[in-house]
Structure formats: structure tokens, C-alpha cells
C-alpha positions as CSV (number, residue, x, y, z in Angstrom):
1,X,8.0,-5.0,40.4
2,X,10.7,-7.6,40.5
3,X,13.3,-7.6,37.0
4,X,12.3,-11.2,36.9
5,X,8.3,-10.6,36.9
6,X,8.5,-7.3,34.6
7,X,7.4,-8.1,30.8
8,X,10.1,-8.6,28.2
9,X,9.7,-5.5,26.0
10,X,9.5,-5.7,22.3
11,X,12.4,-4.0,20.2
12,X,15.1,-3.5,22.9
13,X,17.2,-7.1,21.8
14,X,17.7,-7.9,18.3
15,X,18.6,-6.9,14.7
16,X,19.2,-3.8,13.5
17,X,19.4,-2.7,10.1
18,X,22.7,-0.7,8.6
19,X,20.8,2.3,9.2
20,X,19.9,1.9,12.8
21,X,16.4,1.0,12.5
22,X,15.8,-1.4,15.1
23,X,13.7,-4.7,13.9
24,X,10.2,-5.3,15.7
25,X,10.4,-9.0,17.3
26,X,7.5,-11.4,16.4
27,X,5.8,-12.4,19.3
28,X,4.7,-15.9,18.6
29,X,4.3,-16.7,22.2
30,X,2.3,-14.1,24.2
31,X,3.1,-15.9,27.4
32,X,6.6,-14.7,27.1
33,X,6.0,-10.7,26.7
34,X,3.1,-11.1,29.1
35,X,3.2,-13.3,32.2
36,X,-0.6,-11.8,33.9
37,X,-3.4,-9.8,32.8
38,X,-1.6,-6.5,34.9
39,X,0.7,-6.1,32.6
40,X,-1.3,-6.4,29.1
41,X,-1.6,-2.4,29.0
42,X,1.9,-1.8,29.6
43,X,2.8,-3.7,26.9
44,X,0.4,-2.6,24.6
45,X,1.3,0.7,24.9
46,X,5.0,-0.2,24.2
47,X,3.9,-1.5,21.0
48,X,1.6,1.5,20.3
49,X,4.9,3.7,20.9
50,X,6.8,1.4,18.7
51,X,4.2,1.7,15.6
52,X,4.5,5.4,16.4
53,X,8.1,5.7,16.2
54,X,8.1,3.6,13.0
55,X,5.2,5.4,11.5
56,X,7.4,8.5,11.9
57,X,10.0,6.9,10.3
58,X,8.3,6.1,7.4
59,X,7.2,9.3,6.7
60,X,10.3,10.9,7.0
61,X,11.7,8.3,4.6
62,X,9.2,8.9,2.3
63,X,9.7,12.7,2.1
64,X,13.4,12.2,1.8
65,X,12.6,9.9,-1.2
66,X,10.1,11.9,-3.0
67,X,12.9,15.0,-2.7
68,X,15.0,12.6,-4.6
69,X,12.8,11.7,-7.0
70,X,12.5,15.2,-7.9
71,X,16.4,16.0,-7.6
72,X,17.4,13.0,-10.1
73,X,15.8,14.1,-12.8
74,X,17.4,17.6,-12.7
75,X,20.7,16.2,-11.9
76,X,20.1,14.2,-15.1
77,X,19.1,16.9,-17.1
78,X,21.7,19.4,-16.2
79,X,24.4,16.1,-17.0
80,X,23.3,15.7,-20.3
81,X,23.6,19.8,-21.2
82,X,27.3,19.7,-19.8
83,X,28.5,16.8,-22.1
84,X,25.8,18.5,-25.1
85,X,28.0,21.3,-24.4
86,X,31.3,19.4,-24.2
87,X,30.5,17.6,-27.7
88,X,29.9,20.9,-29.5
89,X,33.2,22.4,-28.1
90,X,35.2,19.3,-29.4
91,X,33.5,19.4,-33.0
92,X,34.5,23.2,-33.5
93,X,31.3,25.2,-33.9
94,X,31.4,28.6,-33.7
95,X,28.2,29.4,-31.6
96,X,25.1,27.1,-30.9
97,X,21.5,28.9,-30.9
98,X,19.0,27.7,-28.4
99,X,15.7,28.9,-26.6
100,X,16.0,28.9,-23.0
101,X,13.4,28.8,-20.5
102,X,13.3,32.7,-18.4
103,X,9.9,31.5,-16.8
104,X,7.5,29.2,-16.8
105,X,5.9,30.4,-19.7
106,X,8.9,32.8,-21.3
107,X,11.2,31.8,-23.6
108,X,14.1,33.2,-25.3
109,X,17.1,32.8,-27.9
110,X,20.8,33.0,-27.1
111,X,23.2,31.8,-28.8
112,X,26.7,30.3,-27.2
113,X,29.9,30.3,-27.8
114,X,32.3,27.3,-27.3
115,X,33.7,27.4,-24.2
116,X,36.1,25.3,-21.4
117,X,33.7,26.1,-18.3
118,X,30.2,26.0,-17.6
119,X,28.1,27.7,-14.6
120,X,26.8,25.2,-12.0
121,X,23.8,26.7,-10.0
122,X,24.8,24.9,-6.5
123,X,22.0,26.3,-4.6
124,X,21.4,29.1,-1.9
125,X,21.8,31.9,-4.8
126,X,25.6,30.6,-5.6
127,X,26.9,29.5,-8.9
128,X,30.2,28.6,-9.7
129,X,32.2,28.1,-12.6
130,X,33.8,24.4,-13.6
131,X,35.7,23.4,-16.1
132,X,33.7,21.1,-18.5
133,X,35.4,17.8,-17.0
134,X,35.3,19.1,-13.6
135,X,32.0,19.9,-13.9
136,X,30.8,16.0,-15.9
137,X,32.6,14.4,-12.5
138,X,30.9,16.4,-10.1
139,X,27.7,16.0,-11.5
140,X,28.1,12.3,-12.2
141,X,29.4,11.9,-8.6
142,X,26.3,13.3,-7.4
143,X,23.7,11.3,-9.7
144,X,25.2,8.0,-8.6
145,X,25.4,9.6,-4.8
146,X,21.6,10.4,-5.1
147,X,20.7,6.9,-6.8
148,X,22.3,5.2,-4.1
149,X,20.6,7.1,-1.4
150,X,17.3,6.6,-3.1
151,X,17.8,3.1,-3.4
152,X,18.8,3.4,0.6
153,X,15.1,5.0,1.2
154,X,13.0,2.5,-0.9
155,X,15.2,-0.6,1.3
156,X,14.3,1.6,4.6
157,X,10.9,1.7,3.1
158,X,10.3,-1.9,2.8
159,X,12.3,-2.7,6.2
160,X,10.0,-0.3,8.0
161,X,6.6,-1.3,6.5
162,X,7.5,-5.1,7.6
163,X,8.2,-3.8,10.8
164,X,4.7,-1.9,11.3
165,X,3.0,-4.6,10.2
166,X,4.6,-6.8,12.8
167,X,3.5,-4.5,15.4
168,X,0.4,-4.1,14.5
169,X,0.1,-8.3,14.1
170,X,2.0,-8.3,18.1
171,X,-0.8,-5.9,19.3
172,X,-3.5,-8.1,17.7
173,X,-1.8,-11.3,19.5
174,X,-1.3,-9.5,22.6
175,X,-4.9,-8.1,22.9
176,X,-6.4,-11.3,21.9
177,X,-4.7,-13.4,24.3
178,X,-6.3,-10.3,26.6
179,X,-9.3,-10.9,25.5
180,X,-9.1,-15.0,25.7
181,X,-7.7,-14.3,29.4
182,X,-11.0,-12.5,30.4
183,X,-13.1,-15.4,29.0
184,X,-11.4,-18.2,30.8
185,X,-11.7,-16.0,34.0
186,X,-15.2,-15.5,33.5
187,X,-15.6,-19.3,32.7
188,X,-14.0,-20.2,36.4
189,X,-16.4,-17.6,38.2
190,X,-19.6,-19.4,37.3
């Protein structure tokens, strides 16, 4: 097949968006991604890969999202107790009594003493010991880090669900000029 004669396919020109997701072109005339009837499947299958990949994409997106979803609120949470904890060291009390969850259904007492340092559980069974404004940067670094990247997967989000539904609009255009093809050839055989 001559470069000159071979379909135009969909998604290898064009935008892209800051994360490399490449934008689906809207095909408003058919005539340009498909010159003859021969080369309808081809091209439907391209789009068919296409809505694949960016199916794929979406789902990925939307696990990564739903992670932070659940990571905020903990990042949140553990914030606040570090500055709790860094306004009762500044206002002199001796020890603070509290009830601490051992298990989902198990509490306890313990009471704390002022300190300089707290215990941040990093992950992968290590915990390391900051000092209270070490520990309030780190933390707020990594709420705003994880805001940001959430607000990165909900942009990706909407990006990619324009994108499928562009596909799925190209594969509609593409198979009805298919189908409008086969009636006019139908049409010049009787």
C-alpha cells in the first residue's frame, strides 16, 4: 500500500496533555481517515486499540485517585495530632491522658509526657523520630504533595473521559459512513 493511499491514523499528530496523554482527534470528515471501503476495518480497529489504551488509563487513574483519597485523610489526621501535641508542649502540661486505638475494637489509656519529638510511622514497618517542627513540615509537605497529585488525577480523569467519548463518537462516524457506503453500492447494482 502506497504512504499516500494508507489511512491517516487517529492519535499519532496532535496535543498532548502535561502528562503525556495523547488527545483523540475528532474526525469530522470521514473521507479523510478513510479514502475506500478496504480500509474501514483497519481503522476501526485503531480506534478500538485507542479506547482500549484509554480505558486502561482511566482505570489506573482512578485507582491511583481512590489511594489518595484514602491517604489524605490520614495525612490530615496524623497533622493535626503533631501540632495537638506541639500546643500542649508550649502551654506546659505535665502529661496529657488519652485512649488510643490498639485494634479495631480495643482501646486503651496512656498518658504522655511533653516532649520535642514525635514517632512518624513511614511505612514498610519503619518509624522514625522528628522533631515536632521537622515533623509539621514534613507532613504538611506531603498533604499539599498529595492534594496536588489528586487534583492531577481528577484533570487526567476528565481529559481521558473526553477522549473515550471521542473515540467512541469517531467509531460511530467511521462505521456509519461504512454502512452508508454499502447502501450507495447497493443502490448502483440494481
Amino acid at each position: 500500500m502506497a504512504a499516500s493511499s494508507a489511512p491517516k491514523m487517529p492519535g499519532q499528530h496532535g496535543y498532548v496533555n502535561p502528562r503525556g496523554i495523547p488527545q483523540a482527534p475528532f474526525i469530522e470528515v470521514v473521507e479523510d481517515y478513510v479514502r475506500n471501503r478496504d480500509q474501514v476495518q483497519s481503522v476501526l480497529q485503531s480506534f478500538q486499540e485507542m479506547l482500549s489504551k484509554y480505558k486502561y488509563m482511566e482505570m489506573s487513574t482512578l485507582r491511583r485517585a481512590a489511594g489518595l483519597q484514602e491517604k489524605i485523610p490520614d495525612i490530615q489526621n496524623t497533622l493535626d495530632s503533631v501540632l495537638f501535641l506541639d500546643s500542649k508542649r508550649n502551654a506546659d502540661e505535665s502529661t496529657l491522658t488519652t485512649t488510643y486505638e490498639l485494634n479495631d475494637t480495643l482501646y486503651a489509656k496512656a498518658n504522655i509526657s511533653p516532649s520535642d519529638s514525635v514517632y512518624l510511622w513511614l511505612g514498610a514497618n519503619v518509624m522514625l523520630e522528628y522533631p515536632i517542627a521537622e515533623a509539621t513540615d514534613l507532613l504538611t509537605s506531603k498533604l499539599h504533595a498529595a492534594k496536588e497529585s489528586l487534583k492531577t488525577c481528577q484533570e487526567d480523569l476528565e481529559f481521558l473521559r473526553e477522549n473515550i467519548t471521542t473515540v467512541e463518537v469517531n467509531t460511530a462516524r467511521v462505521y456509519n459512513w461504512d454502512v452508508q457506503q454499502r447502501r450507495e453500492e447497493k443502490q448502483l447494482v440494481r
